[in-house]
C-alpha positions as CSV (number, residue, x, y, z in Angstrom):
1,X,-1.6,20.7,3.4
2,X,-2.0,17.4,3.0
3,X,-6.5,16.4,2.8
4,X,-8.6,13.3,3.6
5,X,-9.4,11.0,0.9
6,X,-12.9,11.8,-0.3
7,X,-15.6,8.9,0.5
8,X,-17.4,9.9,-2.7
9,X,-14.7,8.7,-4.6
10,X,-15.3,4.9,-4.1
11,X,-18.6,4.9,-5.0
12,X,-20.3,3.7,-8.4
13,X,-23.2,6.2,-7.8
14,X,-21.9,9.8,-9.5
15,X,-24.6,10.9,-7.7
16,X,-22.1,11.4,-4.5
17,X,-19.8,14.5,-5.2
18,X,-21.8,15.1,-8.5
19,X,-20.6,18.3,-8.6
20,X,-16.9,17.8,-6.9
21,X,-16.9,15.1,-10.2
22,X,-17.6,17.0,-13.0
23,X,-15.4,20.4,-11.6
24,X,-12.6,17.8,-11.3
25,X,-13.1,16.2,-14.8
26,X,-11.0,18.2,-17.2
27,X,-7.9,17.5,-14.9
28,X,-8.4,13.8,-14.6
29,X,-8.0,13.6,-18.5
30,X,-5.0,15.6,-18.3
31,X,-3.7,13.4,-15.7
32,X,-5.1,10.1,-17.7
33,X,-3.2,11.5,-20.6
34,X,-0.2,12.2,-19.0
35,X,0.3,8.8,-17.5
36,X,-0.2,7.0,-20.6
37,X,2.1,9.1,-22.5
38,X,4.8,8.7,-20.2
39,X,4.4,4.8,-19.7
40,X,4.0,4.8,-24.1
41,X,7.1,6.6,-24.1
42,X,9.5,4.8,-21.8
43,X,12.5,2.4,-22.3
44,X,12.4,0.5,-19.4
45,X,16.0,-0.3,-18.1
46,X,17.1,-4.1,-17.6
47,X,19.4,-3.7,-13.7
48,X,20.8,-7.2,-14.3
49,X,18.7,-9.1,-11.6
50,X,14.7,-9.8,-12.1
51,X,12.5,-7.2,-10.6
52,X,9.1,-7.9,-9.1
53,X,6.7,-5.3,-9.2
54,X,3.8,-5.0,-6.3
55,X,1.3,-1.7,-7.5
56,X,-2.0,-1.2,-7.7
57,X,-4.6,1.2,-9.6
58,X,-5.8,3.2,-7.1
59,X,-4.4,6.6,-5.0
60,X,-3.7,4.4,-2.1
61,X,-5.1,2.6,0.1
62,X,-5.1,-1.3,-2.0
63,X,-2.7,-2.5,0.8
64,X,0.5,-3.1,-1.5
65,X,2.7,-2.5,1.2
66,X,1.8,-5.8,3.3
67,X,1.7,-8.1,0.0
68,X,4.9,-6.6,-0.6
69,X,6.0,-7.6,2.7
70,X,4.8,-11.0,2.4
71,X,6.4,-11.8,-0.9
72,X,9.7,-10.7,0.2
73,X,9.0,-13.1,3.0
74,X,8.3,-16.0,0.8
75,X,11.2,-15.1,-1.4
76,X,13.6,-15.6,2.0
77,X,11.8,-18.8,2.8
78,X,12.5,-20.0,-0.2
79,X,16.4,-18.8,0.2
80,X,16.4,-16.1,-2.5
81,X,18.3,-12.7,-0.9
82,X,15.1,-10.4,-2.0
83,X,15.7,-6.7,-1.5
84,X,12.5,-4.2,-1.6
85,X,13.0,-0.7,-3.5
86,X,10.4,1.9,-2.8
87,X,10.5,5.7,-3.9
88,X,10.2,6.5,-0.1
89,X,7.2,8.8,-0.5
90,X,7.2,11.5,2.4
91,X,11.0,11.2,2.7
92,X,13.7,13.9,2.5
93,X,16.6,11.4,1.0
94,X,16.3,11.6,-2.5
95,X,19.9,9.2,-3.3
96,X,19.9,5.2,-3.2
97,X,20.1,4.9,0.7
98,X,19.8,1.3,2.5
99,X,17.1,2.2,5.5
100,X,18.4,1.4,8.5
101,X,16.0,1.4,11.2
102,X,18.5,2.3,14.1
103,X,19.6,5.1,12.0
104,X,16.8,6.4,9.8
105,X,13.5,8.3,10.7
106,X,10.6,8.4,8.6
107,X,11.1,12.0,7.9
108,X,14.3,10.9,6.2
109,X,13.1,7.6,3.8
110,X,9.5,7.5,4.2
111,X,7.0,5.7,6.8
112,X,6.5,2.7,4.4
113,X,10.3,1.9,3.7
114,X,11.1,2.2,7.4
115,X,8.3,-0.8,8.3
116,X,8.8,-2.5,5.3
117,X,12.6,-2.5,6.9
118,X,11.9,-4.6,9.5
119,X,10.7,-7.4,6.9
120,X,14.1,-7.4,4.8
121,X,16.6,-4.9,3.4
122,X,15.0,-1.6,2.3
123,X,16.5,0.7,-0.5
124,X,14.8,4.1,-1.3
125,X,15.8,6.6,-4.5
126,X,13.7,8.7,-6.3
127,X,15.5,7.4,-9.2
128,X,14.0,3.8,-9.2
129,X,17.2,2.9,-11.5
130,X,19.9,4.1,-9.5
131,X,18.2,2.9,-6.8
132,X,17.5,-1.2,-8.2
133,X,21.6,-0.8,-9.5
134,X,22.7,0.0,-6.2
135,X,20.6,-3.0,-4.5
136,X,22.5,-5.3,-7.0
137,X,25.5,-4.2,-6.6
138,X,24.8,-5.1,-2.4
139,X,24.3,-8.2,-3.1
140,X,20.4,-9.0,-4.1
141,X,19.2,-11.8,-6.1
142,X,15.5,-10.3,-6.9
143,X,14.5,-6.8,-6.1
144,X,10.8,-6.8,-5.1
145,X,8.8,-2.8,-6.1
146,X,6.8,-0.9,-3.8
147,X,4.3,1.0,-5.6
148,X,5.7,0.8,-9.2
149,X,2.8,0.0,-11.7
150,X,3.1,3.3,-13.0
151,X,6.2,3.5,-13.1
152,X,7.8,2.2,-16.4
153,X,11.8,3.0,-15.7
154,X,12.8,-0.7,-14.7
155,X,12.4,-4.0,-17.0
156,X,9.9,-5.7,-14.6
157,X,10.2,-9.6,-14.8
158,X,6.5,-10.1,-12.7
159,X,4.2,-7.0,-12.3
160,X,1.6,-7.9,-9.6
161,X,-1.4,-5.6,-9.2
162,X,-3.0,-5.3,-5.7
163,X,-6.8,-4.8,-4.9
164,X,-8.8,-3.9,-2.7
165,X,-11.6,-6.3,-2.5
166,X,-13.7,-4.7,0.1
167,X,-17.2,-4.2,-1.6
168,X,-20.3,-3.2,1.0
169,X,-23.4,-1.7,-0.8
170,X,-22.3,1.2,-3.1
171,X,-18.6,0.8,-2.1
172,X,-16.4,-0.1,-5.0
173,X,-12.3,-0.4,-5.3
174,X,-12.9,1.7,-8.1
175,X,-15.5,4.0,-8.0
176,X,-17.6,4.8,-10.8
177,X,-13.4,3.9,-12.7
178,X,-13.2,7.7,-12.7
179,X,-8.9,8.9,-12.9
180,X,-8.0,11.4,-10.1
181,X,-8.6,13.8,-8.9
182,X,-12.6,13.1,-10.1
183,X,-11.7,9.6,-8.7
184,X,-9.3,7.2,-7.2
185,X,-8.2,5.6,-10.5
186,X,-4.4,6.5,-10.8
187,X,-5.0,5.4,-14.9
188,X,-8.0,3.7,-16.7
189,X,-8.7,0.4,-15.3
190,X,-8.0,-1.3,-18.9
191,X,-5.1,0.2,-19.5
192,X,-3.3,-1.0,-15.5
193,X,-4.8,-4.2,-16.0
194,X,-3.3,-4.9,-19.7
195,X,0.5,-4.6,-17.9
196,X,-0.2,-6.7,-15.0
197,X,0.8,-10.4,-14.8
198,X,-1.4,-11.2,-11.9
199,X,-4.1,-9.4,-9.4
200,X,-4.0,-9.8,-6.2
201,X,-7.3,-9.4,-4.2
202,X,-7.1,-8.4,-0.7
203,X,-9.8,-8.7,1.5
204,X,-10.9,-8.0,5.1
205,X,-10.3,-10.5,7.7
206,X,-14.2,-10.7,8.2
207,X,-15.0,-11.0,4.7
208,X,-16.9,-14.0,3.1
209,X,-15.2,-13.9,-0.1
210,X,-14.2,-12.1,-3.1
211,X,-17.6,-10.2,-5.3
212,X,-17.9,-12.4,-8.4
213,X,-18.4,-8.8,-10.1
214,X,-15.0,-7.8,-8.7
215,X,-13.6,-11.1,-10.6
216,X,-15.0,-10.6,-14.0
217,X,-12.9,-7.1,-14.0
218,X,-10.3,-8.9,-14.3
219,X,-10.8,-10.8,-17.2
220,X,-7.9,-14.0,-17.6
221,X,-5.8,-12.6,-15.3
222,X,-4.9,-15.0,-12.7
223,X,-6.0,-14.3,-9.2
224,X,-4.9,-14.6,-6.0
225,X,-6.9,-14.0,-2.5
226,X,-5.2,-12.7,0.5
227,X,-6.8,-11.5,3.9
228,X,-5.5,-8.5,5.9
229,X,-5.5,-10.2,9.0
230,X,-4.0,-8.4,12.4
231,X,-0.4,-9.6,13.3
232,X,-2.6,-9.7,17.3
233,X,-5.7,-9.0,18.7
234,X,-6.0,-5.4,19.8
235,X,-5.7,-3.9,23.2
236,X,-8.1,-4.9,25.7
237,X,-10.0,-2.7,27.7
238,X,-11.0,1.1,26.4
239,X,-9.4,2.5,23.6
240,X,-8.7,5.4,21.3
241,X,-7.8,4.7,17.9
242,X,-6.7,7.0,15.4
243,X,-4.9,6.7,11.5
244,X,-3.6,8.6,8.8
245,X,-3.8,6.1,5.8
246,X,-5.5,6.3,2.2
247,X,-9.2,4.7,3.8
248,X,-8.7,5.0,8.0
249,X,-12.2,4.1,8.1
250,X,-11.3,0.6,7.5
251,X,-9.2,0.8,10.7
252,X,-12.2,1.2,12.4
253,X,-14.0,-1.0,10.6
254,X,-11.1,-3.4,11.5
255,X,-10.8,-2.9,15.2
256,X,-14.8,-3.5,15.4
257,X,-14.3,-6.8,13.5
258,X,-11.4,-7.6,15.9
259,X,-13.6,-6.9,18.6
260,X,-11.9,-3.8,20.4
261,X,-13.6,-1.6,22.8
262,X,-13.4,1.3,20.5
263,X,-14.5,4.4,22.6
264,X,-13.6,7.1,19.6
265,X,-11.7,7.0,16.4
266,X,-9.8,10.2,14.9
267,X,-8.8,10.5,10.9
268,X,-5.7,12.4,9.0
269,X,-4.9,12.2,6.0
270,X,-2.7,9.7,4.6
271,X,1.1,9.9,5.6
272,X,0.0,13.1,8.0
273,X,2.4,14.3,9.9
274,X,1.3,13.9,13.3
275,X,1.5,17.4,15.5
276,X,1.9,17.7,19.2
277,X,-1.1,19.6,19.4
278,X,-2.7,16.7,17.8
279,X,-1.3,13.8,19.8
280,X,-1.7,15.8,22.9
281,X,-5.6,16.0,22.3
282,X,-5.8,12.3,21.8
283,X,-3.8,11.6,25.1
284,X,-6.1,14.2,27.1
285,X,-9.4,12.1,25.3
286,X,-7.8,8.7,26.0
287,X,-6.9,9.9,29.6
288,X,-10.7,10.9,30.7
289,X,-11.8,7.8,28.7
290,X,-9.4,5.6,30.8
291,X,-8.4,4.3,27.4
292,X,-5.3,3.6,25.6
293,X,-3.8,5.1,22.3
294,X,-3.8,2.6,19.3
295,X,-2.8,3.4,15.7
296,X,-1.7,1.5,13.2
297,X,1.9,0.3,12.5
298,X,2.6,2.2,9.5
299,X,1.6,5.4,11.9
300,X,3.0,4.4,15.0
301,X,7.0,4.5,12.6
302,X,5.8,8.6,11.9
303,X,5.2,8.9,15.5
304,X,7.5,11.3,17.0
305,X,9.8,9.0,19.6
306,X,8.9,10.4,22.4
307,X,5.7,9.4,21.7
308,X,5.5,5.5,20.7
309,X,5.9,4.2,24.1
310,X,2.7,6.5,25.2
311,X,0.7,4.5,21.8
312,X,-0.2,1.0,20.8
313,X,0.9,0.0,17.3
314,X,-1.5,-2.7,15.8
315,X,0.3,-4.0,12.8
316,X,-1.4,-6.5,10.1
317,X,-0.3,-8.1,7.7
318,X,-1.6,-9.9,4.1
319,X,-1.9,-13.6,4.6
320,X,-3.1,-15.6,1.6
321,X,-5.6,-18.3,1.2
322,X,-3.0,-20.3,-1.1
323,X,0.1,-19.3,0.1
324,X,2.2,-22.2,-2.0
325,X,0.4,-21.2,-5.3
326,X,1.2,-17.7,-4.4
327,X,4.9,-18.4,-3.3
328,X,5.0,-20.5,-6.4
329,X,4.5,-17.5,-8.8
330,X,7.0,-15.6,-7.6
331,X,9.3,-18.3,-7.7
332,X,8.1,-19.4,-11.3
333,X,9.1,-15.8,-12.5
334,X,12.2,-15.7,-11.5
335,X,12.7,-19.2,-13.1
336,X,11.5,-17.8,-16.5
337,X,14.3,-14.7,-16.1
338,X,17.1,-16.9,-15.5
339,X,16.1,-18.5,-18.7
340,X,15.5,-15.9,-20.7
């Protein structure tokens, strides 16, 4: 049973889920201790090709996939054959396996993979270096990491941290820096921050700019700003919305900014697997609303078929204030590992 991602945890007030915080505290050192044991302990593998690695700090929800994305977008502009390797979370194929959108469901190699897909070719393994020896031995030039920060089997060449720069009132990216489940912190902020090579913020489209608080976290690390702007505007007319990411109440947030008629908006957890009990509900809602079905494009690819001409994917993407200085990092890095 898969549950919703507790508001409580981004806030800096321990006040909210006091007592959900403390109940949960012996485990987060456990987990805390775990993870730095097992990133102490590792011998990273070198795959023969430089490896670019987009994570972040947090249990979901920094919007990684979309910078990845972008900067295996950059990398093609620039004419360098980028592959992207993810573990293909929610997935039942566990072997280095190409996603191949005609072929592949999201049952199979993960929502993620499959929409990353669509952007350039996709590998997913459980073993991250089976999976970045098989993308070399296809033919890539640079493989670009999908949620690797914590993950120390690969010799990365650029590790890029992505966060989430939304801050309104008591909301924070992360929390009061507690490490799940007592908060969103997948390790201590300190110890993410001290393998990362750059940060990238992400903002909302609406958003003035980034909290000068939220920069000093990050100490000399160099920054770079991107906006999670929509790929369109949204539907016109009624709609429906509903999302099963890390924070769906930014899609409503989102659709508000955008300036959709949002009659009603319906949570699941992150990767949920949609039911027809659910989706029926929803249709029945949107039908005696006169509205339309909208979800987001990472759960419009978990979508059973039948279903995604009956909903309205509204796909975003990371766009970045300096987009040549961002492009230029990437590029710089794999300039340093030809001559190392």
């Amino acid at each position: 049973m898969k549950l919703n991602t507790p508001r409580w945890w981004y806030t800096r007030d321990a006040r909210h889920g006091a007592v959900a915080r403390i109940l949960l505290k012996p485990l987060s050192w456990v987990w805390a201790a775990a993870t730095a044991r097992r990133i102490a302990r590792a011998e990273p593998v070198d795959p023969g090709i430089p490896i670019i690695s987009v994570g972040n700090l947090t249990v979901g929800g920094s919007g990684k996939t979309p910078v990845t994305r972008e900067a295996v977008r950059l990398l093609h502009e620039a004419g360098v054959n980028a592959h992207i390797l993810s573990r293909g979370y929610g997935g039942s194929l566990r072997e280095p396996t190409r996603v191949d959108p005609m072929v592949h469901a999201a049952a199979e190699v993960g929502d993620e993979p499959l929409m990353l897909s669509h952007g350039g070719p996709t590998w997913i393994a459980h073993d991250r270096v089976a999976g970045a020896r098989a993308a070399a031995a296809a033919g890539a030039r640079v493989l670009v990491l999908d949620d690797a920060h914590q993950n120390p089997t690969l010799k990365k060449t650029l590790s890029l941290v992505v966060v989430d720069g939304e801050t309104r009132g008591d909301e924070w990216p992360f929390g009061d820096g507690s490490v799940f489940p007592s908060g969103p912190m997948r390790e201590k902020l300190h110890h993410g921050l001290a393998r990362a090579d750059a940060v990238v913020v992400l903002l909302p489209a609406d958003a003035s700019g980034v909290d000068p608080e939220l920069m000093e976290a990050f100490g000399d690390l160099p920054v770079h700003v991107a906006r999670l702007t929509p790929a369109g505007p949204p539907p016109r007319g009624p709609i429906i919305a509903f999302a099963g990411i890390a924070k769906p109440w930014k899609v409503e947030r989102a659709l508000d900014a955008a300036g959709a008629e949002l009659i009603d908006f319906a949570p699941f957890p992150d990767h949920a697997a949609f039911r027809e009990t659910d989706l029926s509900f929803l249709a029945s809602h949107a039908e005696r609303n006169h509205a339309r079905l909208v979800t987001t494009e990472k759960d419009w690819f978990r979508l059973p078929p039948e279903w995604r001409s009956r909903v309205v994917s509204w796909p975003v993407k990371a766009t970045f204030e300096d987009e040549a200085a961002f492009q230029a990092l990437l590029l710089s890095a794999l300039s340093h590992w030809e001559r190392a």
